[in-house]
C-alpha positions in Angstrom: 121.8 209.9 95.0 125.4 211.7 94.5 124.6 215.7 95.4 127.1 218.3 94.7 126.8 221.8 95.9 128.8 224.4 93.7 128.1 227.2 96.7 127.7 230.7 95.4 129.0 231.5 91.5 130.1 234.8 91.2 129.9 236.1 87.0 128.6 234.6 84.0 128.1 230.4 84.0 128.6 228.8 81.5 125.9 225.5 81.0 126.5 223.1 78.3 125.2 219.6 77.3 126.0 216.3 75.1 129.8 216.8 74.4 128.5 213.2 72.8 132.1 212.2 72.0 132.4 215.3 70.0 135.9 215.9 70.1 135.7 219.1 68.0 132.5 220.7 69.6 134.3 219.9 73.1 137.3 222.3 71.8 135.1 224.8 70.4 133.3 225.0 73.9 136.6 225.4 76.1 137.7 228.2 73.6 134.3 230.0 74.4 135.1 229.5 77.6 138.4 230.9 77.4 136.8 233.7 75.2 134.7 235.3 77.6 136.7 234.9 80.3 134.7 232.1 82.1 137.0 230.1 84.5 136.6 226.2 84.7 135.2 226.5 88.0 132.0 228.4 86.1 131.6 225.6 83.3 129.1 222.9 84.2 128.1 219.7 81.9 124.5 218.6 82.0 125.7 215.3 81.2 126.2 212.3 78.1 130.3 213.2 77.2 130.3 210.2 75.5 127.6 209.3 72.9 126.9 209.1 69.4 130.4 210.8 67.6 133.7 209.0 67.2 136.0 209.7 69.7 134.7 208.8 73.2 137.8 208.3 75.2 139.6 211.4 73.6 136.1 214.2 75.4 136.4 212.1 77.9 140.1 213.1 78.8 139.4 216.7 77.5 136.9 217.2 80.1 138.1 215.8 82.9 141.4 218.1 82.1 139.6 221.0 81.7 138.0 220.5 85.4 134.5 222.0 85.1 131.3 220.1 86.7 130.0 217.6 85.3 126.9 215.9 85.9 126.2 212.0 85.3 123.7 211.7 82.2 122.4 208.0 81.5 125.5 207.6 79.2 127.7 208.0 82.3 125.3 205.5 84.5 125.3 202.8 81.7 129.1 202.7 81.0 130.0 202.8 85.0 128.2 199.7 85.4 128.9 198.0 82.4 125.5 197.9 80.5 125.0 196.7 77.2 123.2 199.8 76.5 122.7 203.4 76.5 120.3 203.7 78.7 118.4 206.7 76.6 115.0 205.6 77.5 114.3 205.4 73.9 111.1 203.1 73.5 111.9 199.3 72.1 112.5 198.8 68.3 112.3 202.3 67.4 115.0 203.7 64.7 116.7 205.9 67.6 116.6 202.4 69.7 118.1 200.5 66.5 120.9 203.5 65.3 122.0 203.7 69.2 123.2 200.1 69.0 126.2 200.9 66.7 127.7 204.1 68.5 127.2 202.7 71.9 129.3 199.9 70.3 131.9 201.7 69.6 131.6 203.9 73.3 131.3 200.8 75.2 135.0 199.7 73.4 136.7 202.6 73.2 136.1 203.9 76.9 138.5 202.4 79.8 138.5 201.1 83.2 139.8 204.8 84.6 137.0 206.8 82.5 134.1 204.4 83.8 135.8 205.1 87.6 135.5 208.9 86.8 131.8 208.5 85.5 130.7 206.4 88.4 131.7 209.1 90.9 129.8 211.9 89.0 126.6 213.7 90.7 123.7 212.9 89.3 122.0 216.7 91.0 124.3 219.4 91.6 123.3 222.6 93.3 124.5 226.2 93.5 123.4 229.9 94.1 124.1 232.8 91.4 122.7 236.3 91.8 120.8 235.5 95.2 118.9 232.3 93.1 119.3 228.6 93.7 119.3 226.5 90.9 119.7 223.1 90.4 121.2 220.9 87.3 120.0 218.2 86.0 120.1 215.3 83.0 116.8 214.3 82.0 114.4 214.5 85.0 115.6 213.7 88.6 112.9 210.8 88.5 114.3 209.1 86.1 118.2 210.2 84.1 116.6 209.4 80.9 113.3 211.0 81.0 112.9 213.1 78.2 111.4 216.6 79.0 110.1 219.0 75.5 109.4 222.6 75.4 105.7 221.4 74.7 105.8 218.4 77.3 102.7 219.0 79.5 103.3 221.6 82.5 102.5 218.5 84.9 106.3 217.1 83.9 107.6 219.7 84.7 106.0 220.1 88.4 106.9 216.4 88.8 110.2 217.1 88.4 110.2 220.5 90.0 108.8 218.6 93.2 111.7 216.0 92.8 113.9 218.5 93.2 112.6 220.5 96.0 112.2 217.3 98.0 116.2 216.0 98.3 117.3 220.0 97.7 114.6 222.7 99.4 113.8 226.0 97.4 115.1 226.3 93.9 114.6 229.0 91.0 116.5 227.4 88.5 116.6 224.2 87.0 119.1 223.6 84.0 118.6 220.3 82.4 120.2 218.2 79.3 119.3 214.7 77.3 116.5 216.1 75.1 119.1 217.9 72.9 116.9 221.2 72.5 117.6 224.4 73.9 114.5 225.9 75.4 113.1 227.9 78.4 110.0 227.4 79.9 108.3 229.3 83.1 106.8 226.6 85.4 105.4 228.8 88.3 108.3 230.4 89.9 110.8 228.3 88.7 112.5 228.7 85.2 113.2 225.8 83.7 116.2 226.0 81.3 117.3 222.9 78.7 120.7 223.7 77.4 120.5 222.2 74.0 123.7 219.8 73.7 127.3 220.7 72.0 127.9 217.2 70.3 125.0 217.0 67.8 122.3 220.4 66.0 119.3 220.6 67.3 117.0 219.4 64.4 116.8 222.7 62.8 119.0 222.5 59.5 121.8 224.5 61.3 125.0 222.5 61.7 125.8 224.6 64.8 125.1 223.6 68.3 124.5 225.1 71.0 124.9 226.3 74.7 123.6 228.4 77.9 125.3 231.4 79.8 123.3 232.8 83.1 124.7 236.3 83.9 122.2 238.5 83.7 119.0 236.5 82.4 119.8 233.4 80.5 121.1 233.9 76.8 121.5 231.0 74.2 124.4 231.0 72.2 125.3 228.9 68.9 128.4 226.8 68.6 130.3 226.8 65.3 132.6 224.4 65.5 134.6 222.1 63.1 131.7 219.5 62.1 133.1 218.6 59.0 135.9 217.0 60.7 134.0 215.3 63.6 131.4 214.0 60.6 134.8 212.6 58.7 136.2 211.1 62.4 133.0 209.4 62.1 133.0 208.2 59.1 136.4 206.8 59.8 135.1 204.7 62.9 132.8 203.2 61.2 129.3 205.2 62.6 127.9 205.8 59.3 123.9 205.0 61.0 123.0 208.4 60.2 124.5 210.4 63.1 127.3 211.1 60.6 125.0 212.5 58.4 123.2 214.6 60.8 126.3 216.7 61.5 126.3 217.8 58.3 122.7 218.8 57.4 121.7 219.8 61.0 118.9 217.3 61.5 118.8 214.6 63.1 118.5 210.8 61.2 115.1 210.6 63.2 112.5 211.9 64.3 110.4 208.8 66.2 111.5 210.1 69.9 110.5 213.5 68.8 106.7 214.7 70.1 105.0 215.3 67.1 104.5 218.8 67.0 108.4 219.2 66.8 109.5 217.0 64.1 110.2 218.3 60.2 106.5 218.4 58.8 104.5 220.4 61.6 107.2 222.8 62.1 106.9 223.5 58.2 102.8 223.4 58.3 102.8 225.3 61.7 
């Protein structure tokens, strides 16, 4: 396991997820950054640059230039070692399992022999103190990069996870975490638990912006605008026309299968 300690962070952070090879979201993000006055070394990546958009190598080069953390998401893992797959833990035969088979395609061609280097040297925890509070950042769980953790997973995934943590990194307060793609925060004993939502694709809600985290004072979440048409139409161009396309466009995703279902379209609209 690949630990890397930030130290102390002085002023706002800046916590973002799924860049997704979102070429326009990544640009919106770093002029956020630039906007409030939050240096590189203050900007950390939960992880997944390159996923289901069109232009992979092109993030991948924007955010290694921009130098902010980045952690390794199971899109990192699979393309350092040369997997045949994304690695996103979705179950066997699903639609999510079936669409991820054309963009991870088109990931696995466009991204070189220097980008795969960069990815296999990435942390998969990193650590650092803000405000007199330890926090640690993470992809999906530290059990396992692709486990998929929900506002309304049971409180017992959490702990897991929590206890993960705490075994390889002592005392934490914080945990910020990615892969699920919805921005949430959730009390688990002491420990807050933040998911930062993910830049590169809406969060199911009919929005077309994304979203990110800044920890200052408190947490905040912020929305993303960005240029979506253009990334949907960069897509379109590359041939990824599975429904991802799509998705940038109406703000919800093509499905819902790896969705609990108390969070997909229908119960939200009966609850």
């Amino acid at each position: 396991m690949r630990i890397a300690d930030l130290g102390e962070l002085r002023g706002p952070v800046l916590i973002f997820g799924g860049p997704y090879s979102n070429l326009q979201a990544t640009q919106a993000i770093l002029a956020q950054a630039r906007g409030r006055d939050i240096a590189p070394e203050r900007m950390i990546c939960t992880g997944d640059v390159v996923a289901y958009c069109a232009e992979p190598a092109e993030t991948v080069a924007l955010i290694r230039a921009a130098g902010c953390a980045v952690l390794a998401g199971n899109c990192e893992r699979q393309l350092a070692q040369n997997a045949m797959d994304c690695g996103c833990g979705f179950d066997a035969g699903t639609h999510c399992d079936l669409l991820s088979a054309g963009w991870y395609a088109h990931a696995n061609r466009s991204v070189g022999a220097d980008a795969r280097a960069w990815m296999d040297g990435l942390p998969d925890l990193i650590l650092f103190t803000h405000a007199g509070r330890r926090a640690a950042v993470i992809h999906g769980g530290l059990s396992d990069v692709s486990r998929f953790v929900w506002p309304v997973s049971d409180v017992m995934v959490f702990e897991e996870e929590i206890s993960h943590i705490q075994e390889v990194a002592g005392h934490i307060d914080l945990v910020f975490a990615g892969h699920s793609g919805l921005m949430f925060q959730r009390q688990i004993g002491a420990v807050d638990w933040i998911n930062a939502g993910a830049i590169g694709m809406p969060p199911h809600d009919g929005r077309v912006e994304t979203g990110f985290a800044v920890l200052d004072h408190g947490v905040t979440f912020h929305r993303l605008a960005y240029d979506h048409r253009g990334a949907a139409a960069a897509m379109r161009e590359a041939g990824l026309v599975q429904g991802y396309d799509r998705a940038l466009l109406s703000g919800y995703w093509p499905s819902e299968d790896v969705l609990p279902p108390v969070l997909r379209r229908a119960a939200c609209a009966n609850g």
